[in-house]
Structures are given as C-alpha cells and as structure tokens.
OpenMM code with the backbone's topology and positions (N, CA, C; nanometers):
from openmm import Vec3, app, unit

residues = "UNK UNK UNK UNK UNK UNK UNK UNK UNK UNK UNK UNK UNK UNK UNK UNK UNK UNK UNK UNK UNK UNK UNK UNK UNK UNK UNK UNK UNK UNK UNK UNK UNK UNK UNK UNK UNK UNK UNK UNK UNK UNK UNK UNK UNK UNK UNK UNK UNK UNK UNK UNK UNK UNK UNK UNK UNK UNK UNK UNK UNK UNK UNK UNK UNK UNK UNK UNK UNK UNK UNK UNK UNK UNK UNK UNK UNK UNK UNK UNK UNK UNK UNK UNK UNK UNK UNK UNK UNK UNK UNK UNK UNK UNK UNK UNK UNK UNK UNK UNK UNK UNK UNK UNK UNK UNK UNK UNK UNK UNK UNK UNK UNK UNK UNK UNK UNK UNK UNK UNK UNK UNK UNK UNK UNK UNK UNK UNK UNK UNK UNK UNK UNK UNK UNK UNK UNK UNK UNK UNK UNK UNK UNK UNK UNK UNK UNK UNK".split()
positions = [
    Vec3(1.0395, -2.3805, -0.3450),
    Vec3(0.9007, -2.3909, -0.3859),
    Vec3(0.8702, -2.2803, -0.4868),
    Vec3(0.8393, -2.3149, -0.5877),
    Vec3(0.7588, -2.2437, -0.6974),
    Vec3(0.6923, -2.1683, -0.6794),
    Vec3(0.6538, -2.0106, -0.6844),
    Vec3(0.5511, -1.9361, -0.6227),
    Vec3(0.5350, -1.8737, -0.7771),
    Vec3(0.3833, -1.8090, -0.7452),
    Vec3(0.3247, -1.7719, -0.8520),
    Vec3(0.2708, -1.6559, -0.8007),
    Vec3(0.2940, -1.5553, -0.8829),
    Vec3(0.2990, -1.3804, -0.8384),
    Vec3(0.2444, -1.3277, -0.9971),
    Vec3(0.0856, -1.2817, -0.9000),
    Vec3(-0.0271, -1.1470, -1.0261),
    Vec3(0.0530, -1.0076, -1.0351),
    Vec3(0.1383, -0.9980, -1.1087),
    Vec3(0.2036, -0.8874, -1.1100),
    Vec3(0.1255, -0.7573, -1.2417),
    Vec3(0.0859, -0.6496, -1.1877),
    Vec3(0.0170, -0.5210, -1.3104),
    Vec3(0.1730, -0.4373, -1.3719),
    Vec3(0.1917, -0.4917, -1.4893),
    Vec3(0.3011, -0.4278, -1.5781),
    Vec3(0.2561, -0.2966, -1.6052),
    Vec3(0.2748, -0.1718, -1.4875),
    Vec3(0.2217, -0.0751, -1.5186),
    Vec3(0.1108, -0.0523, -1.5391),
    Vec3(0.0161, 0.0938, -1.4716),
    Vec3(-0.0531, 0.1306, -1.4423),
    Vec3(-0.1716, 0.0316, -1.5625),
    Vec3(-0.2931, -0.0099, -1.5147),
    Vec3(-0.3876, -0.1024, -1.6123),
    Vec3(-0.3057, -0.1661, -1.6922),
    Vec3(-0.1892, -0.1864, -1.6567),
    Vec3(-0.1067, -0.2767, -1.7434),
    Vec3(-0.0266, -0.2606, -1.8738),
    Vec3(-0.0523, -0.1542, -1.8817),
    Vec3(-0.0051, -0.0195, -2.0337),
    Vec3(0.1440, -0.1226, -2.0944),
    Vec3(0.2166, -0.1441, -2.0149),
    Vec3(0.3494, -0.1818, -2.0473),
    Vec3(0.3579, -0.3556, -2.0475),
    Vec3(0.2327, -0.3960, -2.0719),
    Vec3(0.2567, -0.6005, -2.0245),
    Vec3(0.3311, -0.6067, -2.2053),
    Vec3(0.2647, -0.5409, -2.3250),
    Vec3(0.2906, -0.6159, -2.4548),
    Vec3(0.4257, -0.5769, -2.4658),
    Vec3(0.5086, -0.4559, -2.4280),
    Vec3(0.6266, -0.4630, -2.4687),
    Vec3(0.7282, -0.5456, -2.3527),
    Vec3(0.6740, -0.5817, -2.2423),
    Vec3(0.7370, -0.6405, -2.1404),
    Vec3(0.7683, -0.8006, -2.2019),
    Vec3(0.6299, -0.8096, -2.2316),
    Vec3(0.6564, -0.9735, -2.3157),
    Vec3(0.6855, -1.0381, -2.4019),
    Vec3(0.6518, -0.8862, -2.5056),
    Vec3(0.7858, -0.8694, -2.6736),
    Vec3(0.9306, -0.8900, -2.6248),
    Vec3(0.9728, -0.8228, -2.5378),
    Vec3(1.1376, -0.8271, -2.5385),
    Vec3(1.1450, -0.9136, -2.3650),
    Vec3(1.0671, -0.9623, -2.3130),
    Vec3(1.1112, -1.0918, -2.2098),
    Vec3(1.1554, -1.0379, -2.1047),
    Vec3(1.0803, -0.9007, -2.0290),
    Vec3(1.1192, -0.9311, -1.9040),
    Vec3(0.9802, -0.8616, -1.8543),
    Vec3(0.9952, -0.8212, -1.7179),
    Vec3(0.9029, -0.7582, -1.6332),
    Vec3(0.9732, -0.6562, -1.5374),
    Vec3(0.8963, -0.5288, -1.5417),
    Vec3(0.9942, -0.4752, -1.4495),
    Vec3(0.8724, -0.3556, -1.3524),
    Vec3(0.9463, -0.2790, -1.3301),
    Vec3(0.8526, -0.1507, -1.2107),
    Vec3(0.9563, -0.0376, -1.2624),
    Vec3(0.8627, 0.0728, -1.2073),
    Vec3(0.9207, 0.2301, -1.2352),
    Vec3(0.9016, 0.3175, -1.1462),
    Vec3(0.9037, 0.2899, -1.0155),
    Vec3(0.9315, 0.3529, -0.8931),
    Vec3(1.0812, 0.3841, -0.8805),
    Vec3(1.1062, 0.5186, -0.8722),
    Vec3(1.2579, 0.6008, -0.8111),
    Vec3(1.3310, 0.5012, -0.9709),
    Vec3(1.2690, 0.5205, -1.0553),
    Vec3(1.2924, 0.4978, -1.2097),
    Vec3(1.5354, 0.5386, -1.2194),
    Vec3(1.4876, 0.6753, -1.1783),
    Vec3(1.6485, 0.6961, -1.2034),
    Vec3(1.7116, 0.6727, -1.1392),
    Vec3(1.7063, 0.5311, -1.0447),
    Vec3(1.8347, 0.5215, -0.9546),
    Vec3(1.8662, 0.3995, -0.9794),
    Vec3(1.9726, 0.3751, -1.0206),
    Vec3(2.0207, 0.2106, -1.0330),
    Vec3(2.0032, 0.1333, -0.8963),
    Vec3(1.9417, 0.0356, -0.8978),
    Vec3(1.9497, -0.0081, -0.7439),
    Vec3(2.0872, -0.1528, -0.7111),
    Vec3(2.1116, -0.1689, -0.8552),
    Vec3(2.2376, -0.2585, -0.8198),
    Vec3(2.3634, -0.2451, -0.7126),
    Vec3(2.4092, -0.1067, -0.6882),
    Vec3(2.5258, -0.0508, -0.6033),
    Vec3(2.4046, -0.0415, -0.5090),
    Vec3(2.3178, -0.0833, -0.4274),
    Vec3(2.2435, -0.0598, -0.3337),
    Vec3(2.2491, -0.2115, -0.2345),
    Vec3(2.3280, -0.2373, -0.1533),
    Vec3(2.3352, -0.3729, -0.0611),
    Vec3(2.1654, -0.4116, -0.0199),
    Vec3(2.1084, -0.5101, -0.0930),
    Vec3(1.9926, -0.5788, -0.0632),
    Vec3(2.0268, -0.6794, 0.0409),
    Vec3(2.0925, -0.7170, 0.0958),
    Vec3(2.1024, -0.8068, 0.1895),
    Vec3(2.0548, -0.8461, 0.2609),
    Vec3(1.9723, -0.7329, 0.3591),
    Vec3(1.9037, -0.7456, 0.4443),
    Vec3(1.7847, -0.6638, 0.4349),
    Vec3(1.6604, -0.7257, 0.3463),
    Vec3(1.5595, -0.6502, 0.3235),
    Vec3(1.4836, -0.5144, 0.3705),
    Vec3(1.5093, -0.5002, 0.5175),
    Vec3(1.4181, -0.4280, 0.5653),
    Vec3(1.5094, -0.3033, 0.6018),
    Vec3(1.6666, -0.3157, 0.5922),
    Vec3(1.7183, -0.1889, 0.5998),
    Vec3(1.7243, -0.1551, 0.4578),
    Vec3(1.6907, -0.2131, 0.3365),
    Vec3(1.7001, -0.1738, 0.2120),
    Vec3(1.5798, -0.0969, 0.1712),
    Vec3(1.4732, -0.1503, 0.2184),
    Vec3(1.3225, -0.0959, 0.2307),
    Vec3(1.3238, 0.0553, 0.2950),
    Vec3(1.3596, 0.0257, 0.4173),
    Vec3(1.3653, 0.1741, 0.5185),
    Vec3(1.4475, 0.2632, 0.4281),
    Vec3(1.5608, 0.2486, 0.3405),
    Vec3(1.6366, 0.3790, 0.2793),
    Vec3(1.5394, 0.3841, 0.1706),
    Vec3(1.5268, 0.3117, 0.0576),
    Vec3(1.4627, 0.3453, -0.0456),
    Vec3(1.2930, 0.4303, -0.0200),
    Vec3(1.2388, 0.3984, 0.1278),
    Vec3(1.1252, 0.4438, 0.1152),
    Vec3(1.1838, 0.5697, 0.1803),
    Vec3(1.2771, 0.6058, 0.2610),
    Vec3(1.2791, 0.7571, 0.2404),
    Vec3(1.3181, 0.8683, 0.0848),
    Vec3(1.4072, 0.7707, 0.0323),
    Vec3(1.4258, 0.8084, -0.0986),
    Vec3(1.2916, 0.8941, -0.1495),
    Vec3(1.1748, 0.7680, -0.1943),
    Vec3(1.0684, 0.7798, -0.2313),
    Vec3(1.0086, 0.8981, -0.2100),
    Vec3(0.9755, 0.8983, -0.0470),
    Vec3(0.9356, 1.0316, 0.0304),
    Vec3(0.9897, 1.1983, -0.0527),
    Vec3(1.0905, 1.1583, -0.0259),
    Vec3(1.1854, 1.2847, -0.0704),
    Vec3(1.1628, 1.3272, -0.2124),
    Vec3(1.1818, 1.2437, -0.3316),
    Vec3(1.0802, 1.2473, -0.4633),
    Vec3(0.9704, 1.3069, -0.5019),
    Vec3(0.8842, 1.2304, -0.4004),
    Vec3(0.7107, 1.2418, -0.3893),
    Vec3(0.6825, 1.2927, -0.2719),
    Vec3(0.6997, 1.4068, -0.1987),
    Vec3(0.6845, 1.4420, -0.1080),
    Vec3(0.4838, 1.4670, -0.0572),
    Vec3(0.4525, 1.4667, -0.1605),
    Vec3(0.2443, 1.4504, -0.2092),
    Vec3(0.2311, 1.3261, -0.1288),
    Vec3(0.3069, 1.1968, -0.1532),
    Vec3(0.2686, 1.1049, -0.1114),
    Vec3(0.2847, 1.0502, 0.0372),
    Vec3(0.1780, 0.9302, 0.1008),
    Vec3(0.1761, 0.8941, 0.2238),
    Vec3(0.2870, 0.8043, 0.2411),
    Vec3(0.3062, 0.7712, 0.3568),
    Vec3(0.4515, 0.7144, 0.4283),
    Vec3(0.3675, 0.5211, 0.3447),
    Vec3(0.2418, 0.5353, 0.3364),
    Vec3(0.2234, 0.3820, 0.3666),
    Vec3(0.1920, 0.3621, 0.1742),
    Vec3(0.1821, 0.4355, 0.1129),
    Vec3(0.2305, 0.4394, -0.0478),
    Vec3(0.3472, 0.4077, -0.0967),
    Vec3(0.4429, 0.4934, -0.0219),
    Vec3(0.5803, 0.4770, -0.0182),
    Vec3(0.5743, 0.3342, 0.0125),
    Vec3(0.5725, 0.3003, 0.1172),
    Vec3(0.5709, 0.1274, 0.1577),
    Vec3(0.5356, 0.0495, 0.0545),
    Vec3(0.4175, 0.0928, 0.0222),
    Vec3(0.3571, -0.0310, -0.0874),
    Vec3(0.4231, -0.0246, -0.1768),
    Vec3(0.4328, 0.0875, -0.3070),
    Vec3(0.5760, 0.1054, -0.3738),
    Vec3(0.7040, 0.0116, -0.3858),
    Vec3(0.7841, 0.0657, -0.2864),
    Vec3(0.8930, 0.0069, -0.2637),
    Vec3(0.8811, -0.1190, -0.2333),
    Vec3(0.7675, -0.2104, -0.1607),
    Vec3(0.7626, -0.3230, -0.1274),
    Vec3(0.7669, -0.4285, -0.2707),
    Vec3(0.6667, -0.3127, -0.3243),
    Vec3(0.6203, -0.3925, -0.4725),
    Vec3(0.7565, -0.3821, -0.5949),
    Vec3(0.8661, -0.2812, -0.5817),
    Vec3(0.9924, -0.2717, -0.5905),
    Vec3(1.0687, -0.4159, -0.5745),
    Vec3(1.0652, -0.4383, -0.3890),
    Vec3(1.1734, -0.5358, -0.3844),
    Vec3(1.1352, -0.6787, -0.3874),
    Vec3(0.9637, -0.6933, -0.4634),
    Vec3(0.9475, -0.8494, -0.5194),
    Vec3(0.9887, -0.8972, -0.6508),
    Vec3(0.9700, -0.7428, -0.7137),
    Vec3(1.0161, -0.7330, -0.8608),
    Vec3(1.1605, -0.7579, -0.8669),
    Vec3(1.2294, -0.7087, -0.7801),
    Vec3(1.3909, -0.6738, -0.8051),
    Vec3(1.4534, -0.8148, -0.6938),
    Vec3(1.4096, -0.8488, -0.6108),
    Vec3(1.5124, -0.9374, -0.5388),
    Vec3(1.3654, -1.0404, -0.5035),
    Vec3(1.2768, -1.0326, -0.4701),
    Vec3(1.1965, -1.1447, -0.3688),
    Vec3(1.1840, -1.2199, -0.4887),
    Vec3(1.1104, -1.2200, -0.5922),
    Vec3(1.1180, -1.3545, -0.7057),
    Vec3(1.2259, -1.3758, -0.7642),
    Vec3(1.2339, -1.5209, -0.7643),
    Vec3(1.3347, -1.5840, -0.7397),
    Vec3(1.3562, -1.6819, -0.9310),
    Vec3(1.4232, -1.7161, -0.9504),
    Vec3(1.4395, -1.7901, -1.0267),
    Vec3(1.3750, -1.9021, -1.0685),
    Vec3(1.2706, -1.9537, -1.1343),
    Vec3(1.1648, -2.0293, -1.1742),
    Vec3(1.0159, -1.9914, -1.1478),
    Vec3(1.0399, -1.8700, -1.0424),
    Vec3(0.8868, -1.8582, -0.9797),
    Vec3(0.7943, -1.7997, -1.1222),
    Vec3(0.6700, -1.7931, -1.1054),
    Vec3(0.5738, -1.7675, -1.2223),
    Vec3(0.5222, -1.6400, -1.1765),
    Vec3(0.5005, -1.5575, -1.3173),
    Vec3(0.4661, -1.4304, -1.3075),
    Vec3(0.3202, -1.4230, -1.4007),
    Vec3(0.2034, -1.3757, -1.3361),
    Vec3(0.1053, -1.4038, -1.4281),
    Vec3(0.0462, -1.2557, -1.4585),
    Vec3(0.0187, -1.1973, -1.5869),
    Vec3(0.0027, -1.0408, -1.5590),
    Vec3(-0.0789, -1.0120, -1.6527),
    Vec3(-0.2269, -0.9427, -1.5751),
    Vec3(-0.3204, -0.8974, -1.6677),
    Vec3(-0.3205, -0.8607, -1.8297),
    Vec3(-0.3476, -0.9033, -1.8869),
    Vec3(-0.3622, -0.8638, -1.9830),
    Vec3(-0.4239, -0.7137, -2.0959),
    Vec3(-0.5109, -0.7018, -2.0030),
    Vec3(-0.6186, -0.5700, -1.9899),
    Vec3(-0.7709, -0.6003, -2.0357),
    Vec3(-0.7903, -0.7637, -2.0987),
    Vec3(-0.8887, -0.8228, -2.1550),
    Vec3(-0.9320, -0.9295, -2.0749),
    Vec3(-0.9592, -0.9598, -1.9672),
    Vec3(-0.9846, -1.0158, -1.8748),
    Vec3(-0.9010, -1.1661, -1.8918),
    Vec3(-0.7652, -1.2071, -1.9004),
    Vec3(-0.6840, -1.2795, -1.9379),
    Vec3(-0.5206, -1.2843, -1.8610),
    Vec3(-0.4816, -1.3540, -1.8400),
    Vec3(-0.3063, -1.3034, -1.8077),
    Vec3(-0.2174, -1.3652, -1.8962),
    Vec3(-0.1174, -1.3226, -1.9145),
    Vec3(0.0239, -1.3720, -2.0015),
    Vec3(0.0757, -1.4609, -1.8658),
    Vec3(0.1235, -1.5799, -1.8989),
    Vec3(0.2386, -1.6452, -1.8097),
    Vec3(0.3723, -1.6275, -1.8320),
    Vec3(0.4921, -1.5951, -1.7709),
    Vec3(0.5677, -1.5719, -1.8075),
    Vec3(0.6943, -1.6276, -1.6806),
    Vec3(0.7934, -1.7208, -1.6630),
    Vec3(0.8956, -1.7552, -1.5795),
    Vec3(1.0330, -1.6680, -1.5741),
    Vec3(0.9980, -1.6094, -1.4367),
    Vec3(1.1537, -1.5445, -1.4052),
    Vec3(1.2566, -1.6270, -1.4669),
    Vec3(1.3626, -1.5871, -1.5319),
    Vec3(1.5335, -1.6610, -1.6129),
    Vec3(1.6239, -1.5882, -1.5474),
    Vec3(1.6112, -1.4701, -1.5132),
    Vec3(1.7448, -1.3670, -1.4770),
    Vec3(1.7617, -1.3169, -1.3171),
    Vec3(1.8657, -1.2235, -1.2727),
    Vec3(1.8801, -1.1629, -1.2301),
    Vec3(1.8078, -1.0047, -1.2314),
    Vec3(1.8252, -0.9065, -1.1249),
    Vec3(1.7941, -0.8047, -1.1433),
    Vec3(1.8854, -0.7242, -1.2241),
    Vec3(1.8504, -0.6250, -1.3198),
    Vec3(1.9268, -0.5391, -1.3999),
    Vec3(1.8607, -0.4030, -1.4556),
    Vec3(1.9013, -0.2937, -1.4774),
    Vec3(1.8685, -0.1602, -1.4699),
    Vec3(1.8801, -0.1199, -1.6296),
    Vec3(1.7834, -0.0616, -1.6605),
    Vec3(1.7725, -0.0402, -1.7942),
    Vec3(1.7378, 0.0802, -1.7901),
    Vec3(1.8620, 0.2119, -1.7624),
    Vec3(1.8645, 0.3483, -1.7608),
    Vec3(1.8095, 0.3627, -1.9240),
    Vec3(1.6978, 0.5230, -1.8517),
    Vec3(1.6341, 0.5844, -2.0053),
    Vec3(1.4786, 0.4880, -2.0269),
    Vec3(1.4670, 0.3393, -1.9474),
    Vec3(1.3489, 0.3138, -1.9753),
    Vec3(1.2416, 0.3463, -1.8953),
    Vec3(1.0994, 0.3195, -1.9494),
    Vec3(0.9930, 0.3876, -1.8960),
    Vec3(0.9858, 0.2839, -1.7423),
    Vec3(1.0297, 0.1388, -1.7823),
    Vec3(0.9866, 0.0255, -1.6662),
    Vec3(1.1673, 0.0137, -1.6355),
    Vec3(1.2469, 0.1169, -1.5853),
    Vec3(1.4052, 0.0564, -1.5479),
    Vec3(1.4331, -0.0476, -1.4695),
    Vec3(1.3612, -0.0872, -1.3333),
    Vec3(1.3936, -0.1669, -1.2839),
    Vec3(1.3487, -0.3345, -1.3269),
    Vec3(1.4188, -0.4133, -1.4043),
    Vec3(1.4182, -0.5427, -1.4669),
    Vec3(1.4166, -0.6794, -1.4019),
    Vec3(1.3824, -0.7593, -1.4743),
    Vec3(1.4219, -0.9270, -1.4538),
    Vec3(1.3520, -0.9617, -1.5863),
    Vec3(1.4330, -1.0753, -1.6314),
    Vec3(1.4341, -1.1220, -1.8061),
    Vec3(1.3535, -1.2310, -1.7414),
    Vec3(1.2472, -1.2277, -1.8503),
    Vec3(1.1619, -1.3748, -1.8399),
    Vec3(1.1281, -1.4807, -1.9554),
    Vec3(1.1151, -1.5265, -1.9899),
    Vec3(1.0327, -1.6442, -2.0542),
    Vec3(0.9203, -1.6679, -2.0967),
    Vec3(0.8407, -1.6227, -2.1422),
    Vec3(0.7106, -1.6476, -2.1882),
    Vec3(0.6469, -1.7914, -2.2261),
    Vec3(0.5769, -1.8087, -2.1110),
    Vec3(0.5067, -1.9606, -2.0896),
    Vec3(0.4044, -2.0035, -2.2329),
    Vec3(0.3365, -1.9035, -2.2220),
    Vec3(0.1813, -1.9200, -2.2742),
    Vec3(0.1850, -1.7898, -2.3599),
    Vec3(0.1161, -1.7549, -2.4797),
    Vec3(0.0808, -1.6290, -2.4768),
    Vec3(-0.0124, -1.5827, -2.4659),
    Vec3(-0.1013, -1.5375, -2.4065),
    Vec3(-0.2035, -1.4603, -2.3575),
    Vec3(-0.3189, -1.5582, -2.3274),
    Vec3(-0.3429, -1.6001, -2.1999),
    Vec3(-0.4009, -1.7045, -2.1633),
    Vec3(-0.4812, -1.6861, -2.0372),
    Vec3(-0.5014, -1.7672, -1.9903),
    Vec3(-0.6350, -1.8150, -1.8310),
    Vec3(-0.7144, -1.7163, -1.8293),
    Vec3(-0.8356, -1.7243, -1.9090),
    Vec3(-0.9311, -1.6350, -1.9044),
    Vec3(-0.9552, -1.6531, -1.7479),
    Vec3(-1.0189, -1.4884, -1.6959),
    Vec3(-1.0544, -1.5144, -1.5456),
    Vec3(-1.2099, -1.6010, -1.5292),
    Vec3(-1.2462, -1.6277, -1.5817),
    Vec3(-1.3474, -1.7054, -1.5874),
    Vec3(-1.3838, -1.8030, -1.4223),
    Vec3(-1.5315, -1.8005, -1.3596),
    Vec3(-1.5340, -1.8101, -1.2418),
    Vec3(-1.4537, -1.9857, -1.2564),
    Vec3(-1.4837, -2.1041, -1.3352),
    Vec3(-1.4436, -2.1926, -1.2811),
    Vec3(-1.2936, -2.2061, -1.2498),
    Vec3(-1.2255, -2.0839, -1.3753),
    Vec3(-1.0819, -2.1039, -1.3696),
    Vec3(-1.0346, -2.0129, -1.2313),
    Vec3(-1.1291, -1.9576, -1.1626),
    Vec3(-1.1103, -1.8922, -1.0040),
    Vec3(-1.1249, -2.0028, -0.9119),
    Vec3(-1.2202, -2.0795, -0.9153),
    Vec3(-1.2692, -2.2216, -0.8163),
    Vec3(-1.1578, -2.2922, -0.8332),
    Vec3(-1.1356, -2.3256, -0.9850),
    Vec3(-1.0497, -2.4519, -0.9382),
    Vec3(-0.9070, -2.4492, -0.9517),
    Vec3(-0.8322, -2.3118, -0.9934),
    Vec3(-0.7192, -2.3355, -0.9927),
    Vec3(-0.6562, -2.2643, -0.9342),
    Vec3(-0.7024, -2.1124, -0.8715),
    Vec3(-0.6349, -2.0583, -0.7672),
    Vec3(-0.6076, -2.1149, -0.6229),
    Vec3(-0.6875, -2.2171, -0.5850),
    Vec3(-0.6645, -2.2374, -0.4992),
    Vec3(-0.5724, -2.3034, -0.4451),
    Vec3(-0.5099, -2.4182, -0.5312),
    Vec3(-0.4393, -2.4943, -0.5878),
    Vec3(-0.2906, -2.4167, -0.5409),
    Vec3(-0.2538, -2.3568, -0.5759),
    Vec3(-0.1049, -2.2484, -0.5801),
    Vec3(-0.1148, -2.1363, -0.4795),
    Vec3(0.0103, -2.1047, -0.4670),
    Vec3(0.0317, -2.0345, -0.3955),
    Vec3(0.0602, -1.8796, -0.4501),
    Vec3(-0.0135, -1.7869, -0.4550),
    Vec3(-0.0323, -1.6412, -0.5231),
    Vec3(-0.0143, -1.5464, -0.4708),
    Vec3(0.0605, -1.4382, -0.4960),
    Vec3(0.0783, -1.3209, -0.4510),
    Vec3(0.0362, -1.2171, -0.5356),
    Vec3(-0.0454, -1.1203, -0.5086),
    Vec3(-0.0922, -0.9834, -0.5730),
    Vec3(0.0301, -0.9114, -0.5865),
    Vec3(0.0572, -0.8315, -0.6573),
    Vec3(0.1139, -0.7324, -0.6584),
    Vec3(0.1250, -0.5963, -0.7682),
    Vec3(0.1252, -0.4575, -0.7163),
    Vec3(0.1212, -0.3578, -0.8218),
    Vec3(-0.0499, -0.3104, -0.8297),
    Vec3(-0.0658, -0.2134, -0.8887),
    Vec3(-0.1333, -0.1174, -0.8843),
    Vec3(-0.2260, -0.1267, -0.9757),
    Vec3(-0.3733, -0.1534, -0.9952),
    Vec3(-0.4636, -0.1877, -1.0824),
    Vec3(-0.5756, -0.0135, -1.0638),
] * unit.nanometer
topology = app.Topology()
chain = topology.addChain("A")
for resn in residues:
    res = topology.addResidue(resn, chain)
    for name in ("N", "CA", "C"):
        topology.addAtom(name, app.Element.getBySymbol(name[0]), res)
C-alpha cells in the first residue's frame, strides 16, 4: 500500500529546493555516522543504539527528543519504502510531491547525509487551502514527520 508521508526538509524546510534540484530527501541527525554498516533488521534494537548514540552527542537533550529524532531518522532511512509519496512544505503555504526511487545512501560532508533519491511528481504544488484539507487528506493515508 502506497503511503504518503509530510516530511520538513530541514528545519522550516531550509533544504526542500536543493533536495528537489538534485532528487532526493534526506535528515541530519548523528550527520557523521554512516548508518549503512549499522544492521536495521530489527527496528527497535536499531532505534535503542542510535538513540543512545544521540544522547551521547547531545547530551542538552531529552531521552524523548532523542526518540523523536531517531524515529524521524528510521522513516527517512528504512520505513519508506519504494513508491510511497513524500509531500514537503514548501515554506509558502504549498508542498513539492516527490516518489521514493532508491535505497538508503550516505552522502559524507553533506549538510542532509542521511539519503533516499526521489522523483519529483509535481513541482511545487497543493496549496494548503481549507477545501484541499476537507477533501483530500482524508482520502490517504498520512504521516507527519520532522520538525516545523
């Protein structure tokens, strides 16, 4: 099943135009660690190491930040799946559509390292406009995610 995920390309979205210039979407939590040599297999022991990671980093921050973080980490990096839809603020009351194509991949030295290559549906489209809230969110199945 097709799922459709509000993903914020960085903080107010700072990073959606170069995400959608060069076709992917990514996050920048624990930025310098490749997470490929990291066994995702079983989500929740992958979660439990990386959020101590986190901790250890950001020691300022709460245990349930860390959580959200890393959670919002492993939708970006493993939970969306191949065809699912990524819809992401624009900063003008609008989102870009854009379809997962790839795998996860690490782009050491960038500001957004952790990756997935996408597709660009639409370019800069679905004003939030109340009818386009009535009648078409309801319709699909949506997940929030990331930090506004």
């Amino acid at each position: 099943m097709k799922l459709y995920n509000r993903i914020m390309l960085g903080e107010g979205g700072r990073y959606v135009k170069d995400c959608l210039d060069n076709n992917y979407i990514g996050v920048n939590f624990l930025k310098d660690i490749d997470l490929s040599n990291i066994p995702h297999t079983d989500e929740s022991v992958w979660k439990q190491n990386l959020v101590a990671k986190y901790l250890e980093s950001h020691p300022d921050k709460t245990s349930a930040t860390a959580r959200m973080a890393i959670g919002f980490m492993w939708t970006v990096c493993y939970g969306l799946k191949t065809g699912d839809v990524v819809l992401a603020p624009n900063g003008e009351g609008g989102y870009y559509v854009a379809e997962i194509t790839g795998s996860y991949f690490y782009a050491q030295g960038k500001e957004l390292s952790h990756r997935r290559t996408v597709k660009v549906s639409v370019s800069a489209i679905l004003s939030c406009r109340p009818f386009f809230i009535l009648i078409f969110l309801p319709c699909i199945k949506m997940n929030h995610y990331g930090f506004s």
